[in-house]
N, C-alpha and C positions, 0 to 999 in steps of 0.2 A: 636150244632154239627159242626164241622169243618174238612176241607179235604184241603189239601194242596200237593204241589209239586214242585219237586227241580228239575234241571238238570244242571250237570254240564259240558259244550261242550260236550253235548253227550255222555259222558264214563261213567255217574252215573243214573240212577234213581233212585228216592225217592219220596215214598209216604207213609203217616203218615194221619191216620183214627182215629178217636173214636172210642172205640173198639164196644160200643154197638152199632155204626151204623152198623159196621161188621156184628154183631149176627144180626140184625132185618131182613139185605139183603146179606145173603150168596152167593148171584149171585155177590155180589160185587168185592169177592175175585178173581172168575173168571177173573172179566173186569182189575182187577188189574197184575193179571199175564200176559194176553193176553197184556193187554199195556206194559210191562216192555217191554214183550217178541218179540213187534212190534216194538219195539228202537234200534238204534246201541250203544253198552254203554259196559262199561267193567265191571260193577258192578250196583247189585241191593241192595238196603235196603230201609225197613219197620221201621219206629218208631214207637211203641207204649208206654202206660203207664200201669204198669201193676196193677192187683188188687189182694187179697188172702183173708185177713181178716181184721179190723178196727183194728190196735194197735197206741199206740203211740210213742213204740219203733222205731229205723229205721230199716229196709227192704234192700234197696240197688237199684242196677243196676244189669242187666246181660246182654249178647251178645246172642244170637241163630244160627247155623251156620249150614252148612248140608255140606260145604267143602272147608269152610273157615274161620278154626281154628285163623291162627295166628291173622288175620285182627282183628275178634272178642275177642280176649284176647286182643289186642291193643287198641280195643274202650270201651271195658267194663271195661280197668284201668285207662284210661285218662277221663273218665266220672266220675271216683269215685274222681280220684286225685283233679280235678276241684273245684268241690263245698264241697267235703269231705264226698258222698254217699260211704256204703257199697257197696265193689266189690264182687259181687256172682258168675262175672268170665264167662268163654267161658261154651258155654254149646250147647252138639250137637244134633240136633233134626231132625232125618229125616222124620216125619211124618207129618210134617207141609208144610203144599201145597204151601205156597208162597215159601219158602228155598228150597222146592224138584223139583218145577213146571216150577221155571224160568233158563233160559238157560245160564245163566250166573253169575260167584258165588253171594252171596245172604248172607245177613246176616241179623237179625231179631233185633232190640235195644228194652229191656225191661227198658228204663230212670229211672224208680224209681217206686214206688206201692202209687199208690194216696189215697190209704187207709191209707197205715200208716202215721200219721203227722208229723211227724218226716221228713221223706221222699219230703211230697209234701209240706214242709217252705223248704225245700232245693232247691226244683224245684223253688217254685215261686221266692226265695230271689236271686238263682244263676241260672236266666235261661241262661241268655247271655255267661258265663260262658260255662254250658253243650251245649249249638250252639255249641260253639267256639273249644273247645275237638273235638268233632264229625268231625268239617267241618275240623279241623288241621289233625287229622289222618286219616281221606280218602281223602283229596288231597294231602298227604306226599305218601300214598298209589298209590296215580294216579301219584305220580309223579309233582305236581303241589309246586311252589314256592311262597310261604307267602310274598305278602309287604304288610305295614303296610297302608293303607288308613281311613284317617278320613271323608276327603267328598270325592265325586266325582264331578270335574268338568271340561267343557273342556279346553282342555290348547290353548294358545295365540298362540301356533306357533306347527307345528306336531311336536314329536317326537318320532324318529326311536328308536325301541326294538328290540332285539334281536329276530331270529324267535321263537328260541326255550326255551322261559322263557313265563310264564304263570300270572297271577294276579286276585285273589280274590276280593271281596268286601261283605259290608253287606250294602242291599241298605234301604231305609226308610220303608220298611216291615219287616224287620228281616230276611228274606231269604237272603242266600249267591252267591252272582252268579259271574263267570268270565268276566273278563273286555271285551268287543267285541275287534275284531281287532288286535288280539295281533299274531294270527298265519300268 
């Protein structure tokens, strides 16, 4: 089981569960909301994988939204275009406690159905790919400016940036996180 978490200066949360840990501890969902909803952040999102039944057909991607349509028609086509998942599109769910619960809009990622195989050789062959979708259109959505970074390291001599450009990175965990210092 694994649980992880993102933040990106503050305007995002992100946290992404195994669903069956979800189901085992329902209290969980709770502590999930309550944290988003103790953060300053302009957005929340959930990643999960989702499940239906065994095929070997492919399944797809979908987005879940409760009042924020466009974002999620944004991430649920650049996730499909990526690796080359079926796009099953925005889809609005308001009876889902994490999307109804948190104060700030919210949107729900269904990455692909790991039942079907089809699906999860898509996942495992193109993960870095569906990162890279996700993190590009919610920081185009925050507002945030793509440079390209291969390592990170510190530079010999300071250099002044601009205050108002921003800088990603993917550090040796796979998590995406903004450069310190830049504001």
């Amino acid at each position: 089981m694994y649980h992880f978490r993102l933040r990106i200066l503050k305007k995002i949360s992100l946290i992404a569960v195994k669903k069956n840990w979800m189901n085992i501890n329902r209290n969980f969902l709770y502590t999930i909301v309550d944290y988003h909803n103790g953060k300053k952040r302009e957005l929340d999102v959930s990643v999960h994988l989702n499940a239906s039944k065994k095929t070997d057909k492919p399944v797809g991607v979908e987005c879940l939204y409760y009042d924020a349509k466009a974002l999620s028609v944004k991430v649920s086509a650049a996730i499909s275009e990526a690796p080359g998942l079926k796009d099953r599109g925005a889809k609005e769910r308001k009876d889902l406690y994490f999307l109804n619960a948190t104060s700030e809009p919210a949107i729900l990622i269904e990455v692909c159905f790991v039942d079907s195989k089809a699906d999860a050789k898509i996942y495992n062959d193109k993960f870095e790919e569906i990162c890279q979708a996700i993190a590009s259109v919610i920081a185009n959505e925050l507002g945030y400016k793509k440079k390209e970074i291969t390592t990170v390291s510190k530079p010999s001599k300071p250099v002044s940036k601009p205050s108002n450009t921003e800088e990603y990175y993917k550090n040796g965990t796979g998590l995406y996180r903004i450069k310190k210092g830049i504001r």
